[in-house]
One Martini backbone bead per residue (centre of mass of N, CA, C, O) as a GRO file, in nm:
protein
  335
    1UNK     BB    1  -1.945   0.520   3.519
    2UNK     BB    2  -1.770   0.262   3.591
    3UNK     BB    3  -1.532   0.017   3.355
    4UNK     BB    4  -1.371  -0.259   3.199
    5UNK     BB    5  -1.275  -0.301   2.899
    6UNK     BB    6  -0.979  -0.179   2.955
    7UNK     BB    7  -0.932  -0.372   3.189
    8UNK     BB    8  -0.709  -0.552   3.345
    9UNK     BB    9  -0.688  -0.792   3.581
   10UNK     BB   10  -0.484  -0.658   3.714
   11UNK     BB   11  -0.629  -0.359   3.752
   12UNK     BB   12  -0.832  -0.469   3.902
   13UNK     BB   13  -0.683  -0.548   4.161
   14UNK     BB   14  -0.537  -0.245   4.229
   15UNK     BB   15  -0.843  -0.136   4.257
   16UNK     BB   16  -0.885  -0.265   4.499
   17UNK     BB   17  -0.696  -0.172   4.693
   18UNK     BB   18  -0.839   0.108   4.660
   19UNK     BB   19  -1.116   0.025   4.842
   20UNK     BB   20  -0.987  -0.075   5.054
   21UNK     BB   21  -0.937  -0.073   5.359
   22UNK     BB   22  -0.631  -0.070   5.540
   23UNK     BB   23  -0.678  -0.237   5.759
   24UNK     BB   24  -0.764  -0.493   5.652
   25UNK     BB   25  -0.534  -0.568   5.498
   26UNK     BB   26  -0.317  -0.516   5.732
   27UNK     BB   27  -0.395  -0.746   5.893
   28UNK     BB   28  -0.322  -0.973   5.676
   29UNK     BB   29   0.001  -0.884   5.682
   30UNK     BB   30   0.019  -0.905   5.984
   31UNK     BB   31   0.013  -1.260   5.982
   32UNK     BB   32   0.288  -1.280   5.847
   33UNK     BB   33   0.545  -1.478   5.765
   34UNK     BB   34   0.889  -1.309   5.660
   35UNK     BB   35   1.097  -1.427   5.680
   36UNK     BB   36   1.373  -1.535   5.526
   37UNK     BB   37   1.287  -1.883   5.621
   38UNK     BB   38   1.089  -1.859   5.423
   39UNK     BB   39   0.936  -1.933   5.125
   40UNK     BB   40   0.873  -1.694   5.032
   41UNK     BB   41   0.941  -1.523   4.797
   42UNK     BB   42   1.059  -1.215   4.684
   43UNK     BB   43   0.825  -1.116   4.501
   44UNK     BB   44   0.644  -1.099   4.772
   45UNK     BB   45   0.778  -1.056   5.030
   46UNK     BB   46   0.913  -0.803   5.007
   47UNK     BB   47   0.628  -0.636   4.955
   48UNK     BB   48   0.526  -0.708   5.199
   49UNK     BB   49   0.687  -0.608   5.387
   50UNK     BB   50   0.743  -0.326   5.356
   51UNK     BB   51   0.426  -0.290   5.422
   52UNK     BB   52   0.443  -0.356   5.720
   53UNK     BB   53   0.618  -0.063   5.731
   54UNK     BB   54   0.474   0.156   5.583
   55UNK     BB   55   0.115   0.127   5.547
   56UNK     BB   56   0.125   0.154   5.243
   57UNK     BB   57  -0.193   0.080   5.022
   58UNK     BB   58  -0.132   0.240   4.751
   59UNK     BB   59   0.168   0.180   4.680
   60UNK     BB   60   0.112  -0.110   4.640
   61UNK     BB   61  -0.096  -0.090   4.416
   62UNK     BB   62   0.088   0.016   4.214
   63UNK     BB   63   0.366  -0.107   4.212
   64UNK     BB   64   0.350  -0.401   4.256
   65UNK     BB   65   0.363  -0.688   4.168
   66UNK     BB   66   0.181  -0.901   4.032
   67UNK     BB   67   0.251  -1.156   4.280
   68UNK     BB   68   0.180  -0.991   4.491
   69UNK     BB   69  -0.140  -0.866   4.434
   70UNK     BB   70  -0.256  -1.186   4.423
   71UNK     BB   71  -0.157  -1.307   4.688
   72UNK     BB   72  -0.301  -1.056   4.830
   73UNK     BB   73  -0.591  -1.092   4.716
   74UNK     BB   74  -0.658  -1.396   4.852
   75UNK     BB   75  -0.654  -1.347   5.079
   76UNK     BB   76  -0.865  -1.143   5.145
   77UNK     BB   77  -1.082  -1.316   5.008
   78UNK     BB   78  -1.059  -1.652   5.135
   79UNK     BB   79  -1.371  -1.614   5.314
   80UNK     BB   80  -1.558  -1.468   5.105
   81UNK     BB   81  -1.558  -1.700   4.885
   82UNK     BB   82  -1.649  -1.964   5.052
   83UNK     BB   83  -1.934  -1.841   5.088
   84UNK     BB   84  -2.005  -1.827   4.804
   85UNK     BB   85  -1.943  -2.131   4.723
   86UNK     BB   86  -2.153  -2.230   4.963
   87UNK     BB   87  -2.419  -2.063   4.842
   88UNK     BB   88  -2.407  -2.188   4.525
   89UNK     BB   89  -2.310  -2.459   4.502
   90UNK     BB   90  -2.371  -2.635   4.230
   91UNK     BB   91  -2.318  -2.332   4.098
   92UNK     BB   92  -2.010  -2.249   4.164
   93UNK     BB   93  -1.832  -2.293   3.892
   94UNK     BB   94  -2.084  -2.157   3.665
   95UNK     BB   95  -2.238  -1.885   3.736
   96UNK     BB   96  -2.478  -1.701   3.670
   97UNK     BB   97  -2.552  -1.389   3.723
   98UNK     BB   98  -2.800  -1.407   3.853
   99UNK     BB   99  -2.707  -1.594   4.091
  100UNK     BB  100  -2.449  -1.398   4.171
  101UNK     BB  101  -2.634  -1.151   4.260
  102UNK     BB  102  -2.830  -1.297   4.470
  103UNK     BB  103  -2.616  -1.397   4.680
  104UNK     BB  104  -2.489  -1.147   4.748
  105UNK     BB  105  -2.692  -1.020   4.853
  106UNK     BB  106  -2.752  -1.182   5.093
  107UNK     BB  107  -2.521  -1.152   5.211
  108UNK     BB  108  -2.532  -0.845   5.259
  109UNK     BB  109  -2.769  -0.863   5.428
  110UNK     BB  110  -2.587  -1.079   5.659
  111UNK     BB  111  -2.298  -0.915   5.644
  112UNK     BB  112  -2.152  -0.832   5.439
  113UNK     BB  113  -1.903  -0.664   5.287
  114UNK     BB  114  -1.855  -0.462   5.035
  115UNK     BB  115  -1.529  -0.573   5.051
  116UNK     BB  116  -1.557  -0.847   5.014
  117UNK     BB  117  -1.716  -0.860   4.749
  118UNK     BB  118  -1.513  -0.731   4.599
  119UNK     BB  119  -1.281  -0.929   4.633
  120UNK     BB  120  -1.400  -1.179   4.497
  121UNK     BB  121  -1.454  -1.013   4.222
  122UNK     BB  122  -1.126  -0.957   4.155
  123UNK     BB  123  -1.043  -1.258   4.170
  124UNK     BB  124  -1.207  -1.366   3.931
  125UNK     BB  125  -1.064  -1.185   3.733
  126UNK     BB  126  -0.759  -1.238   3.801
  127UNK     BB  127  -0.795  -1.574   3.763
  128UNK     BB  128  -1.034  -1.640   3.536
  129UNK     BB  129  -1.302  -1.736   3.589
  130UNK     BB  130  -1.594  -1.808   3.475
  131UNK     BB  131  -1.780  -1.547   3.582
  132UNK     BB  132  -1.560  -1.299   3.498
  133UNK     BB  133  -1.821  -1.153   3.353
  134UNK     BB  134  -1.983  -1.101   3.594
  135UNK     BB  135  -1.785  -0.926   3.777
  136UNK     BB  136  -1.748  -0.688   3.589
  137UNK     BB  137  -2.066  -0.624   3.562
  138UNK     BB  138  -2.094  -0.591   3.870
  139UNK     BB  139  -1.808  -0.350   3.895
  140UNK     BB  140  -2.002  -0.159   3.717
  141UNK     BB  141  -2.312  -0.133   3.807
  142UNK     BB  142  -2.244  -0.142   4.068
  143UNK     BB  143  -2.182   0.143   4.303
  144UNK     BB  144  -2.077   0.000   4.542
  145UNK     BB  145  -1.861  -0.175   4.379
  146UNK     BB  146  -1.662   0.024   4.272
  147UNK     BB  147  -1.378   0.131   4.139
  148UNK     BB  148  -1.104   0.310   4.146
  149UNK     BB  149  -0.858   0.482   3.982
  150UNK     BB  150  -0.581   0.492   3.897
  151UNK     BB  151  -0.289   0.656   3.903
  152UNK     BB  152  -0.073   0.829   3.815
  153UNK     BB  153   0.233   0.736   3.664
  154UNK     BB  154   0.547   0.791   3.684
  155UNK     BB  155   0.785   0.854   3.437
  156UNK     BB  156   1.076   0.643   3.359
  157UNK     BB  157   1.451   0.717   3.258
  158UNK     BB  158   1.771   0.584   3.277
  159UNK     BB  159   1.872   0.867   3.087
  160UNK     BB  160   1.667   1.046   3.326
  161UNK     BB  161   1.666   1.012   3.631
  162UNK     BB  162   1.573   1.075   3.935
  163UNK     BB  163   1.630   1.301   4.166
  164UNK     BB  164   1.721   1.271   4.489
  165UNK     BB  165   1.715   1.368   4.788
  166UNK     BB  166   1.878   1.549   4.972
  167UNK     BB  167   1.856   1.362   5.242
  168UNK     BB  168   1.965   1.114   5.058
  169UNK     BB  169   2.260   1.214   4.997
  170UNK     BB  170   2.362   1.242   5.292
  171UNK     BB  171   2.281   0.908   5.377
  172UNK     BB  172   2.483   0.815   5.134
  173UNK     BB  173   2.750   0.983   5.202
  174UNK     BB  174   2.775   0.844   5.551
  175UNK     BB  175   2.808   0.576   5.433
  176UNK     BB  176   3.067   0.568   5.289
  177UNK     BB  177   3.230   0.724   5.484
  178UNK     BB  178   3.214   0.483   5.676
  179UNK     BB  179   3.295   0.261   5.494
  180UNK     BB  180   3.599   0.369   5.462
  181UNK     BB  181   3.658   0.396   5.794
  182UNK     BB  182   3.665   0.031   5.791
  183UNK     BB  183   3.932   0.013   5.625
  184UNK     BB  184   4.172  -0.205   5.587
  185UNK     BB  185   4.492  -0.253   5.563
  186UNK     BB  186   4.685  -0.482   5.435
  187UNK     BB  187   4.837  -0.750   5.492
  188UNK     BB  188   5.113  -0.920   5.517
  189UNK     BB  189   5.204  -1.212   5.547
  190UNK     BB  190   5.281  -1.468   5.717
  191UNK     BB  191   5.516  -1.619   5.782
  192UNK     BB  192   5.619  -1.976   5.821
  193UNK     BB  193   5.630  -2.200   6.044
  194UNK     BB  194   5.893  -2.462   6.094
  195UNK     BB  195   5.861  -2.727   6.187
  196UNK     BB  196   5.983  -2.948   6.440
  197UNK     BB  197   6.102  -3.170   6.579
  198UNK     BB  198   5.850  -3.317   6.783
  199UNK     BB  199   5.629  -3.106   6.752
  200UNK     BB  200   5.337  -3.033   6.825
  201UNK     BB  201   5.028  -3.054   6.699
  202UNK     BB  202   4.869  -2.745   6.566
  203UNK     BB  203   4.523  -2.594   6.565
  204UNK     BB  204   4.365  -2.366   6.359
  205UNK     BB  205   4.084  -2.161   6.390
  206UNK     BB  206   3.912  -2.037   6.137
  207UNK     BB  207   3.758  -1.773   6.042
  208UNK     BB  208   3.386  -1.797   5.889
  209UNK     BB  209   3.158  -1.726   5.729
  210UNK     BB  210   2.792  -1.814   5.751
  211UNK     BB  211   2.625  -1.913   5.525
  212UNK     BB  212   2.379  -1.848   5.305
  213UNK     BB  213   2.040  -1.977   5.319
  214UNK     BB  214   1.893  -2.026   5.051
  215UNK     BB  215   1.575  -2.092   4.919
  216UNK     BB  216   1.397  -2.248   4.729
  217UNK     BB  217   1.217  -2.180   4.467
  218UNK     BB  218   0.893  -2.152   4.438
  219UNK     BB  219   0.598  -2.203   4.316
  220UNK     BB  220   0.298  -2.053   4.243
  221UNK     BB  221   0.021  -2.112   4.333
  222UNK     BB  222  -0.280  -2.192   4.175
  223UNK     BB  223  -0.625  -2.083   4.120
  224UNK     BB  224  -0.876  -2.270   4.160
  225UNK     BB  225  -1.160  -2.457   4.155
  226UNK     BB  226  -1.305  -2.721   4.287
  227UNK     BB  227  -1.364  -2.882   4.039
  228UNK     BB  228  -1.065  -2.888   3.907
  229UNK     BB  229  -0.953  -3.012   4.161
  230UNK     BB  230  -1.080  -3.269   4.117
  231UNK     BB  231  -0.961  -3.330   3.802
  232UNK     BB  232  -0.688  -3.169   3.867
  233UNK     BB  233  -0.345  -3.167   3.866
  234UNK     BB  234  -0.137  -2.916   4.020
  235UNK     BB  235   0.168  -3.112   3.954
  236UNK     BB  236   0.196  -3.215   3.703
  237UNK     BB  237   0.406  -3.265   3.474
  238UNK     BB  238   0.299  -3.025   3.259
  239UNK     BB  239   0.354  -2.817   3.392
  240UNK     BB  240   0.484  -2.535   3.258
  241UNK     BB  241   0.402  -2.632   2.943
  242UNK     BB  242   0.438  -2.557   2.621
  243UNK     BB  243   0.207  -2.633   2.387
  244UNK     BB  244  -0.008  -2.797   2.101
  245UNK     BB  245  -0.355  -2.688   2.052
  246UNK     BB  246  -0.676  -2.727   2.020
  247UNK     BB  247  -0.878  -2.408   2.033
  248UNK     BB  248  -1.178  -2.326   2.098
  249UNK     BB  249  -1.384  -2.127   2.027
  250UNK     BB  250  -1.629  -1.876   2.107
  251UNK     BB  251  -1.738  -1.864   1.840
  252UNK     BB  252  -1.898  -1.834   1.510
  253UNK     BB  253  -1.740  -1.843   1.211
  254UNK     BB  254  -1.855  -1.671   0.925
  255UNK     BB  255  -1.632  -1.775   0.724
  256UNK     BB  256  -1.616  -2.054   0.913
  257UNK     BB  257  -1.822  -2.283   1.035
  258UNK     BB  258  -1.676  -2.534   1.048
  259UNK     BB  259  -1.499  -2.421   1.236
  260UNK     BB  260  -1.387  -2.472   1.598
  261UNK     BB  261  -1.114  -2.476   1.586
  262UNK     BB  262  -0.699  -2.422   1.713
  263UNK     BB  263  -0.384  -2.422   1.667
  264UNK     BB  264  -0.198  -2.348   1.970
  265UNK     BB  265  -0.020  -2.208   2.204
  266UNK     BB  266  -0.016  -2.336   2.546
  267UNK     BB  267  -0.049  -2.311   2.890
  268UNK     BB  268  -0.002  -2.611   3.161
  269UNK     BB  269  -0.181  -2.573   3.489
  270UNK     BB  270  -0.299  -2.880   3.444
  271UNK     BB  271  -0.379  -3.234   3.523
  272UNK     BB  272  -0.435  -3.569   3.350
  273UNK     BB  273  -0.474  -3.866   3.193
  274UNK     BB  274  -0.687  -3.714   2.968
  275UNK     BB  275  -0.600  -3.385   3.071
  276UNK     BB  276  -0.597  -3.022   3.000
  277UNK     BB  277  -0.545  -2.707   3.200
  278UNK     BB  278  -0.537  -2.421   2.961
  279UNK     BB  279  -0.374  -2.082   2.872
  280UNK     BB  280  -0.315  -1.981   2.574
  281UNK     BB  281  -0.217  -1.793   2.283
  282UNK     BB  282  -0.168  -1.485   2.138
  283UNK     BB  283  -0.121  -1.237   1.865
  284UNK     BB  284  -0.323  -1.054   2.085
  285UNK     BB  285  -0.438  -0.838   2.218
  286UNK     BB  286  -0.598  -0.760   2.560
  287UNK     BB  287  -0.782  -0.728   2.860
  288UNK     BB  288  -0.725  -1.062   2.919
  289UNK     BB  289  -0.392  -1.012   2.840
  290UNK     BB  290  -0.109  -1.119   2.900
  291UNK     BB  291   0.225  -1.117   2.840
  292UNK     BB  292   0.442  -1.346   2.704
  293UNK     BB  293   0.794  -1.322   2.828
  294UNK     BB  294   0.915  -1.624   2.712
  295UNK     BB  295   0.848  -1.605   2.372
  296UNK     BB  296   1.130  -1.619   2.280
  297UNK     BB  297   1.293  -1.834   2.428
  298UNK     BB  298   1.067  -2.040   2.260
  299UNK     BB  299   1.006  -1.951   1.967
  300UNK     BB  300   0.852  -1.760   1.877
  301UNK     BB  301   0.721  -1.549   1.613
  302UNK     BB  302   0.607  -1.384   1.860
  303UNK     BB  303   0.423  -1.204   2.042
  304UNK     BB  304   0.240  -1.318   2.348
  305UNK     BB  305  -0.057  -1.370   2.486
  306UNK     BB  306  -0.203  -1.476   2.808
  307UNK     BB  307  -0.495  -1.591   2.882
  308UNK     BB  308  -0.746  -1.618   3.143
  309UNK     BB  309  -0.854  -1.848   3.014
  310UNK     BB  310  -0.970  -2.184   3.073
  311UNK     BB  311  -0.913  -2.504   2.932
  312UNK     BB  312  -0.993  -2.806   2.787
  313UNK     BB  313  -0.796  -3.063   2.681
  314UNK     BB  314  -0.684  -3.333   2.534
  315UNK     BB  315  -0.413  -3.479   2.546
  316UNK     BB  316  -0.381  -3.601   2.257
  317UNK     BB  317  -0.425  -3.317   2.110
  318UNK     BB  318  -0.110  -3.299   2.107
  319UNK     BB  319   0.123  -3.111   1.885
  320UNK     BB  320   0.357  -3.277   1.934
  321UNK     BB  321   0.590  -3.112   2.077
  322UNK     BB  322   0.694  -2.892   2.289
  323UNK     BB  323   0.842  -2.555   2.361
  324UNK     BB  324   0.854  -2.594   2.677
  325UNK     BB  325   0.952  -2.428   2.978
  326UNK     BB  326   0.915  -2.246   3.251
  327UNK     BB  327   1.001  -2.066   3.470
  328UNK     BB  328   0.938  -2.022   3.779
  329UNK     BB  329   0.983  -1.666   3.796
  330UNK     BB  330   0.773  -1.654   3.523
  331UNK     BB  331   0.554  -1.792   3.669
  332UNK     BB  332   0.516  -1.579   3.893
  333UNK     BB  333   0.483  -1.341   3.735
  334UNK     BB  334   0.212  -1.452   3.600
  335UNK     BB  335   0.077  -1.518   3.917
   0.00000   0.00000   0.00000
């Protein structure tokens, strides 16, 4: 039995990919208007792009970044987390195990697929719902909804690249010999000729090439649960800014029981006027935390991982000022 203890949310998403039909997929990613002139990010469109032409979505589960894999992943979710959402009324916000496997179980009976249900269950887990320990234990115990192991990827090594097959070097070869064979010697200028008396004034329309108009990068919405958008807003001005706050323990610390915070750097996902919903920075990894690479450009004193769990924290609680914002990229990448 597949078990998930030490799967990160991240692996947990390209595990679903490995298990939905290609079809499902293939139908969502080709509904996308991926043109150039489109706001999607190039970190998420370019491989979106490709897998509409390759049509290959194992490789895109194993290779893609981050950033598409989670955002197609949500699209893939989207129709079946509102079904589960709506079944679960006012228990959606945070429901017990009990009650998010009966719901789920009434829906397959109902008729949802169980790759709709594993759909829900990953999306959970990859974007830290508060039930994500229940989707896991879900995504681990029902055999209907396992998830299949990743392939080992191959090790790659700057200092001795894979060499290209015969065929694509014959491909770069034909390519730069047609390069060189449009390459024209340069002209010596053209002497200026000098108006004469009375001559009229006449103008010469120089052929210039049409800039290329890059779309501002966009930051990518961040995905909450109904509650959190009702309380805070994902505009907030202090979003992507890394502040240092009190965060509670999950549990009561037994040489310290007195104690039940600390304070520490925190990034900021969301936020009102009284309140902000961060998730936390620890100096060590673990299976819910993924690398946060921002972390010497922000100053921080080690490597720090940010954890998928949302806390919510008084404004006021926040120590000193900030410690930076991450760039639109940075962002981009951690979700």
């Amino acid at each position: 039995m597949s078990t998930f203890e030490d799967a990160s949310p991240l692996d947990v998403a390209r595990r679903a990919f490995l298990r939905f039909s290609p079809e499902q997929v293939l139908a969502v990613v080709d509904e996308l208007d991926l043109r150039a002139h489109t706001k999607i990010t190039a970190v998420i469109g370019v491989p979106l792009k490709r897998l509409q032409q390759s049509r290959d979505v194992t490789a895109f589960a194993v290779g893609a970044p981050a950033a598409a894999i989670k955002a197609l992943l949500e699209l893939v979710s989207g129709a079946p987390l509102e079904k589960v959402v709506d079944a679960l009324g006012e228990h959606a916000e945070s429901p017990s195990y009990d009650q998010l496997a009966t719901v789920l179980d009434q829906l397959v009976a109902a008729g949802t697929s169980d790759d709709d249900v594993v759909a829900v269950l990953a999306v959970a887990v990859s974007e830290g719902f508060p039930a994500a320990p229940h989707c896991r234990q879900l995504l681990s115990e029902r055999a209907a909804w396992q998830l299949p192991a990743l392939p080992e990827r191959e090790a790659s090594s700057i200092a001795s690249p894979r060499s290209p097959r015969p065929e694509i070097k014959e491909l770069r070869k034909a390519r730069r010999e047609a390069q060189k064979s449009k390459k024209k010697p340069v002209s010596p200028p053209r002497p200026v000729k000098t108006k004469r008396a009375n001559e009229p004034v006449t103008t010469s329309t120089a052929s210039s090439a049409t800039p290329v108009v890059v779309p501002p990068l966009e930051r990518r919405r961040y995905l909450f649960t109904p509650r959190e958008l009702e309380r805070f807003d994902a505009d907030h001005a202090l979003v992507g800014t890394v502040v240092v706050v009190d965060v509670p323990f999950d549990a009561i610390d037994p040489d310290q029981p007195e104690v039940h915070a600390k304070a520490r750097p925190a990034l900021v996902v969301a936020g009102s006027d009284e309140e902000l919903l961060v998730r936390a920075l620890y100096s060590q990894p673990s299976p819910t935390r993924a690398l946060f690479a921002p972390w010497r450009r922000l100053n921080l004193d080690h490597p720090s991982y940010l954890d998928v769990t949302r806390v919510e924290v008084k404004s006021r609680d926040v120590t000193g000022p900030s410690l930076g914002t991450v760039t639109t990229e940075e962002w981009n990448e951690l979700f």
